[in-house]
GUKOLSE-456346 format. One record per residue (C-alpha): residue number from 1; residue in three letters; y negated, x negated, z negated. Coordinates in Angstrom, 2 decimals. Example, Ala and Ser with C-alpha at 12.3 -4.5 7.8 and 13.67 -1.06 7.14 Angstrom:
(node 1,Ala,(4.50,-12.30,-7.80)),
(node 2,Ser,(1.06,-13.67,-7.14)),
This chain:
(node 1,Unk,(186.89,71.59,6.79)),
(node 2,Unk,(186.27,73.46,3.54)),
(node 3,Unk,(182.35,74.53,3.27)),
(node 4,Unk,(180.21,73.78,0.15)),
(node 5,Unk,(177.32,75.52,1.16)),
(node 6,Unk,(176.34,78.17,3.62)),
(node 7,Unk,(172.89,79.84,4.37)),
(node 8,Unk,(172.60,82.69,6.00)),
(node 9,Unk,(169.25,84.19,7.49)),
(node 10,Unk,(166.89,82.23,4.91)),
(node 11,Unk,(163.47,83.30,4.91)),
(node 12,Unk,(160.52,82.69,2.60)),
(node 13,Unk,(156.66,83.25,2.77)),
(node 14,Unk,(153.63,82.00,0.73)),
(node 15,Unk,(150.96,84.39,0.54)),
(node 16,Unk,(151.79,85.96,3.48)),
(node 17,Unk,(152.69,82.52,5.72)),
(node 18,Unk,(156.12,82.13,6.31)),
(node 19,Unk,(157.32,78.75,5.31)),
(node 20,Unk,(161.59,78.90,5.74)),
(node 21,Unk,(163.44,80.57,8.62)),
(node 22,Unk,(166.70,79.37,8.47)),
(node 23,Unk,(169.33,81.61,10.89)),
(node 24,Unk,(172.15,78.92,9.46)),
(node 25,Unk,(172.99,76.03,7.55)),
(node 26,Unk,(176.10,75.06,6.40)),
(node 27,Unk,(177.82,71.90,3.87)),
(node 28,Unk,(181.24,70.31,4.42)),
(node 29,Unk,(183.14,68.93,2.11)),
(node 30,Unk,(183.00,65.26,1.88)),
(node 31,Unk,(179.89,64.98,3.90)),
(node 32,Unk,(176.34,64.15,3.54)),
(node 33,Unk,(174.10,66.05,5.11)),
(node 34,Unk,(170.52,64.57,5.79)),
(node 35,Unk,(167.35,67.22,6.12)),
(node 36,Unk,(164.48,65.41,7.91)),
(node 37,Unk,(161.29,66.94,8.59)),
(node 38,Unk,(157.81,66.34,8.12)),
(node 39,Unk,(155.85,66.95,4.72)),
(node 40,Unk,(155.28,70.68,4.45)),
(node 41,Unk,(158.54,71.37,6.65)),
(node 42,Unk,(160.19,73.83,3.89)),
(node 43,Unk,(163.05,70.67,2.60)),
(node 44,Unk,(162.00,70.90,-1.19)),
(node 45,Unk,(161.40,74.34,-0.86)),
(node 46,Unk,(165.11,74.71,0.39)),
(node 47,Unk,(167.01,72.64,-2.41)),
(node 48,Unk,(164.86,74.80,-5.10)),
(node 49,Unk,(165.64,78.08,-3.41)),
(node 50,Unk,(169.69,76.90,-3.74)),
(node 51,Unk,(169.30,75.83,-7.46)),
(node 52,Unk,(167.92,78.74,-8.32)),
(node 53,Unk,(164.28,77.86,-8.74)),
(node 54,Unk,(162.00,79.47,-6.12)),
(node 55,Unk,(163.20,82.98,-5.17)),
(node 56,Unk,(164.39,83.32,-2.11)),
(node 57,Unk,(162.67,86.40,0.26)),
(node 58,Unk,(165.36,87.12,1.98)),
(node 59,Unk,(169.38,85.94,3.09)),
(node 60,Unk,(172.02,84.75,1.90)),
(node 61,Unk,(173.11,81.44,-0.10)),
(node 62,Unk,(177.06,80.57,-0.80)),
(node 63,Unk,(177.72,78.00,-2.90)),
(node 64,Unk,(181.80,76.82,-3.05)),
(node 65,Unk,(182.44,80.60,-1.75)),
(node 66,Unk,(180.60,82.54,-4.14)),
(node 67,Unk,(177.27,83.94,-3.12)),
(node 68,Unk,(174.23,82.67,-5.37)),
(node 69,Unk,(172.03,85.53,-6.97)),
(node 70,Unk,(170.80,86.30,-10.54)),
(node 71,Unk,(174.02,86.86,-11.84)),
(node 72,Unk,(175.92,84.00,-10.40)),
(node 73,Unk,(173.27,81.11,-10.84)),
(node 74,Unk,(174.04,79.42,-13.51)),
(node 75,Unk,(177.62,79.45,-13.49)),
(node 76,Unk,(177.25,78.13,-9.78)),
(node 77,Unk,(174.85,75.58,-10.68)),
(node 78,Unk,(177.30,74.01,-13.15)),
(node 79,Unk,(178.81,72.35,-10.09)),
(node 80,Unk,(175.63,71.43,-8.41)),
(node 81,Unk,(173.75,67.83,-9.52)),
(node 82,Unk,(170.06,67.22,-8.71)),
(node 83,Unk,(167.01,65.33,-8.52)),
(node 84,Unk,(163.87,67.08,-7.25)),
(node 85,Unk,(160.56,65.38,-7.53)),
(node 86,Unk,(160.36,62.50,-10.11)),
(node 87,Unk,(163.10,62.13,-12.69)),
(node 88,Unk,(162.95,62.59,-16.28)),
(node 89,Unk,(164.49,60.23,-18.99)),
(node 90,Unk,(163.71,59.31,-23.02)),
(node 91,Unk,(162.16,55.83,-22.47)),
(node 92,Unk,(163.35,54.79,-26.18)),
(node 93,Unk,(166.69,55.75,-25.30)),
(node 94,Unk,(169.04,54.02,-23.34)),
(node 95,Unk,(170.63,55.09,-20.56)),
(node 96,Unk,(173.74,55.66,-22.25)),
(node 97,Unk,(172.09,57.69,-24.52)),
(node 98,Unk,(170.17,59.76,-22.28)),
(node 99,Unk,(173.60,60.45,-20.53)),
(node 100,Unk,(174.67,61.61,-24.00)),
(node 101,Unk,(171.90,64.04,-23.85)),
(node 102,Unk,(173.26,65.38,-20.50)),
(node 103,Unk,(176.49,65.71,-21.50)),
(node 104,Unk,(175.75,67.55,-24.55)),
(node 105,Unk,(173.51,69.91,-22.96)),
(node 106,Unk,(176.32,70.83,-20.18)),
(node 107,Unk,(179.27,70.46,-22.85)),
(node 108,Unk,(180.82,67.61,-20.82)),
(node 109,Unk,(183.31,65.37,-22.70)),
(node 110,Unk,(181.54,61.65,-23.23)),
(node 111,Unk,(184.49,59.72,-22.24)),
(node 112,Unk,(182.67,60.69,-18.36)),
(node 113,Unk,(179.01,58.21,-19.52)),
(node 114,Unk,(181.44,55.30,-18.80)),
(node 115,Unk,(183.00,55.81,-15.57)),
(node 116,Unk,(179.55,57.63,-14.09)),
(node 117,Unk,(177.47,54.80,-15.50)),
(node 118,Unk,(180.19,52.33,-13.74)),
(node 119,Unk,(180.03,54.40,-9.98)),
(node 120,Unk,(176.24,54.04,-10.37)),
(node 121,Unk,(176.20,50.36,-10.81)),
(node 122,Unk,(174.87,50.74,-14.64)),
(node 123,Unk,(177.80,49.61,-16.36)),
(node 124,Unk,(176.67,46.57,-17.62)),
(node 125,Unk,(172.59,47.94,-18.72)),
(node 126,Unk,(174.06,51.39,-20.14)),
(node 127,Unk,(172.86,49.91,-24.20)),
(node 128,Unk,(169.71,48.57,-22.32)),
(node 129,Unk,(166.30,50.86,-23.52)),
(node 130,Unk,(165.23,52.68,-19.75)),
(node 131,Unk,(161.26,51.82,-20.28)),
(node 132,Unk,(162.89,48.07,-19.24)),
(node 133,Unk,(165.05,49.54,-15.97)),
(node 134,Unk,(163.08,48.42,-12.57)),
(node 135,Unk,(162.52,51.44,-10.34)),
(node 136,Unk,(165.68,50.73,-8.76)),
(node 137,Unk,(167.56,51.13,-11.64)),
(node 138,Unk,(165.94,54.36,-12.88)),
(node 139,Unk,(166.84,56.09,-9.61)),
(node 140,Unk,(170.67,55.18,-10.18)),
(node 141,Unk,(170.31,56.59,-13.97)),
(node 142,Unk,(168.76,59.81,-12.24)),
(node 143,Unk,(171.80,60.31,-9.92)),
(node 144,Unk,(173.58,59.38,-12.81)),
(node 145,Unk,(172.18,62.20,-15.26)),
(node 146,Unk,(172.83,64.13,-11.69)),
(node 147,Unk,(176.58,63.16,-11.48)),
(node 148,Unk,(178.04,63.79,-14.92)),
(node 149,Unk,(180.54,66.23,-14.75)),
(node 150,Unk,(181.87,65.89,-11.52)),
(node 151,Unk,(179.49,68.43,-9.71)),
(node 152,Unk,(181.14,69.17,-6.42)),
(node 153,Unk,(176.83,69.26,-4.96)),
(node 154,Unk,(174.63,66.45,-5.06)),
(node 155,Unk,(171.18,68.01,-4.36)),
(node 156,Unk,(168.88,64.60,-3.92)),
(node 157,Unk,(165.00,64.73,-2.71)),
(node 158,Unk,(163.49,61.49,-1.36)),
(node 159,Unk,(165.14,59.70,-3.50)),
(node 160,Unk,(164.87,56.50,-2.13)),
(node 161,Unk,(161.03,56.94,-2.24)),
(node 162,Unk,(158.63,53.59,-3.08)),
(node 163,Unk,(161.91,51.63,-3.81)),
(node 164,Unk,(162.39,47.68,-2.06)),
(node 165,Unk,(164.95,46.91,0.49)),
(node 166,Unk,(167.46,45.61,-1.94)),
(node 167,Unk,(167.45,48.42,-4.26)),
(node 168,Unk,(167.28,50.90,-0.62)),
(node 169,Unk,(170.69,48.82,0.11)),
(node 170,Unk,(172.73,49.45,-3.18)),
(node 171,Unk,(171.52,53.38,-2.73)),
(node 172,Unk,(173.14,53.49,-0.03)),
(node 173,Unk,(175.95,51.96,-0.75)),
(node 174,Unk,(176.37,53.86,-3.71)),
(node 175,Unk,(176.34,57.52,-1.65)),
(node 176,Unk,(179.03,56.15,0.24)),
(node 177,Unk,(181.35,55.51,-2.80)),
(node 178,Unk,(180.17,58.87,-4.19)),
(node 179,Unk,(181.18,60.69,-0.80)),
(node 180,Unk,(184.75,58.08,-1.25)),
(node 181,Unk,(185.73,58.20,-4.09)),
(node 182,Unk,(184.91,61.70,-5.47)),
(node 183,Unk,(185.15,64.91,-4.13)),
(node 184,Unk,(181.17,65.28,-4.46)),
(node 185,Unk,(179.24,66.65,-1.15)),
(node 186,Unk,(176.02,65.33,-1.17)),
(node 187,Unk,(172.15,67.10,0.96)),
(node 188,Unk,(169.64,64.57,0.99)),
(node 189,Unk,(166.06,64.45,2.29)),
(node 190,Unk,(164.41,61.56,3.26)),
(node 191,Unk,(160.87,60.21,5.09)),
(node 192,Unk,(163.05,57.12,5.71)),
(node 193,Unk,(165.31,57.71,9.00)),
(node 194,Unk,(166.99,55.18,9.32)),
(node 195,Unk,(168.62,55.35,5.87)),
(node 196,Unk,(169.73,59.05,6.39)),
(node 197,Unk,(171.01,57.26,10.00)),
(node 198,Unk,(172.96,54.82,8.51)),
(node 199,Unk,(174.78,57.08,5.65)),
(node 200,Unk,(174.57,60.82,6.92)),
(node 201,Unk,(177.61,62.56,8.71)),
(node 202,Unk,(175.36,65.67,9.68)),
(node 203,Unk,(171.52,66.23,9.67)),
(node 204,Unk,(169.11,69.14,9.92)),
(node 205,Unk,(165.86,68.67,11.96)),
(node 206,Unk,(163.52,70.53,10.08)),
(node 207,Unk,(159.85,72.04,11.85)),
(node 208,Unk,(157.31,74.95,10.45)),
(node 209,Unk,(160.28,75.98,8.91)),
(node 210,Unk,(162.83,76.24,11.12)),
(node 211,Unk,(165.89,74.43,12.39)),
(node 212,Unk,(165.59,72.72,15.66)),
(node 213,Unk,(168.84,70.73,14.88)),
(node 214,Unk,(171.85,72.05,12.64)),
(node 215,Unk,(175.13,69.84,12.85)),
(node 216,Unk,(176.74,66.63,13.20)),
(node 217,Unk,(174.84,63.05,13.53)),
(node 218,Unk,(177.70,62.44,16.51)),
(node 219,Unk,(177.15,65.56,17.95)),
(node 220,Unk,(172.89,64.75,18.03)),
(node 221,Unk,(173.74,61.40,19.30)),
(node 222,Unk,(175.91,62.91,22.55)),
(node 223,Unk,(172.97,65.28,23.09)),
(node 224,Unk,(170.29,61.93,23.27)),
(node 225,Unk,(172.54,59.25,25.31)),
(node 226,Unk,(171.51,55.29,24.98)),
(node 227,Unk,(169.53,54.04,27.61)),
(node 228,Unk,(170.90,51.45,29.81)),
(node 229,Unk,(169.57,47.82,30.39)),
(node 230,Unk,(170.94,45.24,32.50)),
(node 231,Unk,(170.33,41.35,32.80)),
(node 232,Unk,(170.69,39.56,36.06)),
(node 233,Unk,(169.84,36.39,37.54)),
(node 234,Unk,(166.87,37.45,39.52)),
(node 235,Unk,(165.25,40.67,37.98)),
(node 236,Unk,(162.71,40.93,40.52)),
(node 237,Unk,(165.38,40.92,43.27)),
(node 238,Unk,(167.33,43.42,41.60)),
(node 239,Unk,(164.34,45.74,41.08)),
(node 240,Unk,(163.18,45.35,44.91)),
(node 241,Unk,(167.24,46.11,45.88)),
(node 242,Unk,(167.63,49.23,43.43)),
(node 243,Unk,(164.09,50.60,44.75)),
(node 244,Unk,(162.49,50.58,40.97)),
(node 245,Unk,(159.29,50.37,39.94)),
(node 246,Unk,(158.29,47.10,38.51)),
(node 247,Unk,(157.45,48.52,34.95)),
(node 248,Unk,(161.34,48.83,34.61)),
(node 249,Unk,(161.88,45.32,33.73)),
(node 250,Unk,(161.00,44.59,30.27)),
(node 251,Unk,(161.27,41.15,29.19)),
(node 252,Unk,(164.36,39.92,30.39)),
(node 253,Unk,(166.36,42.87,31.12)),
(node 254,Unk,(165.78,45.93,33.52)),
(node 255,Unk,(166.01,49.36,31.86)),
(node 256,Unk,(167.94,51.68,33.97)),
(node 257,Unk,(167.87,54.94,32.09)),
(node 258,Unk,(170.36,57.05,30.79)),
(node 259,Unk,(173.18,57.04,33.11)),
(node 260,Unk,(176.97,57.91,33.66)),
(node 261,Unk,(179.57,55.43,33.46)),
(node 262,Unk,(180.10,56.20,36.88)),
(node 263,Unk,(176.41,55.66,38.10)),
(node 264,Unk,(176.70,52.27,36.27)),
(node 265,Unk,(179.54,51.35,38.74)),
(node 266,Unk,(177.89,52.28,41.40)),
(node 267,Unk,(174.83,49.66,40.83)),
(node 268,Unk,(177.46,47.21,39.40)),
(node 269,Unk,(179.03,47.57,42.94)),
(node 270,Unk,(175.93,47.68,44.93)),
(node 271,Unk,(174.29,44.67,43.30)),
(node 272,Unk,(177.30,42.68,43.56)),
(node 273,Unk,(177.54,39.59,45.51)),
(node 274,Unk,(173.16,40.05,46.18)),
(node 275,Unk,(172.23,38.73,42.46)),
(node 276,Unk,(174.48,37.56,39.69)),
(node 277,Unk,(174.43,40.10,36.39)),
(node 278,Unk,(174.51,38.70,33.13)),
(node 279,Unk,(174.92,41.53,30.93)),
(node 280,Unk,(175.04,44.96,30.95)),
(node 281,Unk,(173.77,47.13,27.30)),
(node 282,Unk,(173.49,50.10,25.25)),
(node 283,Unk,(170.33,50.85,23.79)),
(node 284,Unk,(170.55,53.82,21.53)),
(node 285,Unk,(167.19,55.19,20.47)),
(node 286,Unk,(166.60,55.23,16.41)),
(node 287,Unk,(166.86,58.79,14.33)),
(node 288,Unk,(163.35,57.98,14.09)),
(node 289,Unk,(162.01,57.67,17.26)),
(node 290,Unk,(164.21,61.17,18.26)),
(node 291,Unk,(162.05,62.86,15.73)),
(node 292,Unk,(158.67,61.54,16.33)),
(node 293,Unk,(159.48,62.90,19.99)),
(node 294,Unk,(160.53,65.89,18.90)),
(node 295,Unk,(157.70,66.68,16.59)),
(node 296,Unk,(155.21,65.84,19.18)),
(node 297,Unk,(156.88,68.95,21.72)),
C-alpha cells in the first residue's frame, strides 16, 4: 500500500517540556487514520507541525514521498485539505460563494464547487447565505472549503465536536464516500471513540506525547480479544460446576473471560448433558473503554 504520510523521529518541546515524541507514524492510501488521546496529548500540535504551522524540533515529515521543510511546504500543502480549530466562512456569502473564494485563492477551476458541494451533501443549500446553515451544515461546508481540489490529505481536528446524533451520522457517512469515491486519505482526531471506531481503518493512541499504539484498528482489536459470555438454563449450576466465583454471572449470562476457541469447547463439552446452554457470545470491549484503561496504566 502506497504511503501518504510518514513521520520519522518527531519531537517537539515547549519551553523546555517536551510535548511530541513520535519514533513513527505512517498514512496509507485510502485509509483513515484516527489519533485519539487525551486533551494536551500533542494531536493538534501534530496536524500543525505537518501543515507547516508550528516548527517542528526535530525529524522527519514525508508527505506523498517528498520530505516537508521550508522549501517544500507549500507546494506539498497544495495536496493537503484541513480544518484545525473552528472554521472560517463569509456569513453574507453563500456557500457557493465562499467555495468561489477557495478556489480562487488555490487557482482551482469552478466547475469542482458543484461536484464537492454534491459529495458533501450541500448540493441543494450551495445559493443558501451560511449565517442560516445549522452547525451541521457548516461543518460539511468546512470539509468542503477543505476538499476543493482534490487534495490527496484530509487533515480534520474534532470535527465532529458539539454536533447532534443526526448530523454525527451523515459525517460519517460522508468520510466513507470521501475514502470511496476519491483517492483522498483522510487523519482525524476525535474525543468521540466510537465514531473514529466505526469509520477508522488505523488509529494512533496518543499519551504525554508519545505513541502507545501505531497501526491498524484490526490489528488493536486481535491484541484486546472479546470477552466471552454464555447463557444456560441454570447459571448457578453452571457456576458451582465450572468452579467460578459467583460475581461471574451478570444478569442472565455468565462471563467467562477471554478465551480460545478451543477452551470454549472444552466447557461446551464439560457442561454438556449437566445444564442446557442457551447461547454462547462475543462481547468486544468499545475503543473507548480500551483507552480509558489504558490511560489509567
Amino acid at each position: 500500500m502506497k504511503k501518504i504520510l510518514e513521520i520519522k523521529n518527531l519531537k517537539k518541546s515547549y519551553n523546555g517540556k517536551k510535548v511530541l515524541d513520535i519514533d513513527y507514524l505512517e498514512i496509507e492510501e485510502s485509509s483513515i487514520y484516527g489519533l485519539i488521546g487525551k486533551n494536551g496529548a500533542g494531536k493538534s500540535t501534530i496536524m500543525k507541525i505537518i501543515l507547516g504551522l508550528v516548527k517542528k524540533d526535530e525529524g522527519t515529515i514525508k508527505a506523498f514521498g517528498y520530505e516537508l521543510n521550508l522549501k517544500s511546504q507549500k507546494d506539498l500543502n497544495k495536496n493537503i485539505g484541513a480544518i484545525i480549530e473552528n472554521p472560517s466562512f463569509y456569513d453574507h456569502l453563500t456557500g457557493y460563494e465562499n467555495l468561489e473564494i477557495i478556489s480562487s485563492l488555490k487557482g482551482i477551476k469552478k466547475d469542482e464547487i458543484s461536484k464537492t458541494l454534491e459529495l458533501v451533501g450541500l448540493k441543494n443549500v450551495g445559493k443558501k447565505k451560511t449565517r442560516e446553515y445549522s452547525l451541521g451544515m457548516k461543518q460539511k461546508l468546512a470539509i468542503a472549503m477543505a476538499l476543493i481540489g482534490k487534495p490527496k490529505l484530509l487533515i480534520l481536528d474534532e470535527p465532529i465536536n458539539g454536533l447532534d446524533p443526526q448530523s454525527i451520522e451523515e459525517m460519517r457517512n460522508l468520510f466513507k464516500n470521501i475514502i470511496k469515491n476519491t483517492s483522498t486519505s483522510i487523519l482525524i482526531s476525535s474525543h468521540i471513540l466510537d465514531e473514529i471506531e466505526k469509520i477508522a481503518t488505523h488509529i494512533g493512541i496518543l499519551k504525554h506525547g508519545k505513541l502507545t499504539y501505531n497501526g491498524s484498528l484490526e490489528e488493536y482489536r486481535k491484541l484486546h480479544p472479546p470477552f466471552i459470555s454464555i447463557s444456560t438454563s441454570d447459571n448457578k449450576k453452571a457456576i458451582e460446576l465450572l468452579d467460578l466465583d459467583t460475581d461471574k454471572i451478570k444478569g442472565k449470562k455468565i462471563i467467562l473471560g477471554k478465551l480460545s476457541n478451543i477452551d470454549i469447547a472444552d466447557i461446551v463439552n464439560f457442561l454438556h448433558g449437566k445444564v442446557s446452554i442457551y447461547r454462547i457470545e462475543e462481547e468486544k470491549e468499545s475503543l473507548e473503554k480500551l483507552f480509558i484503561e489504558e490511560s489509567r496504566s
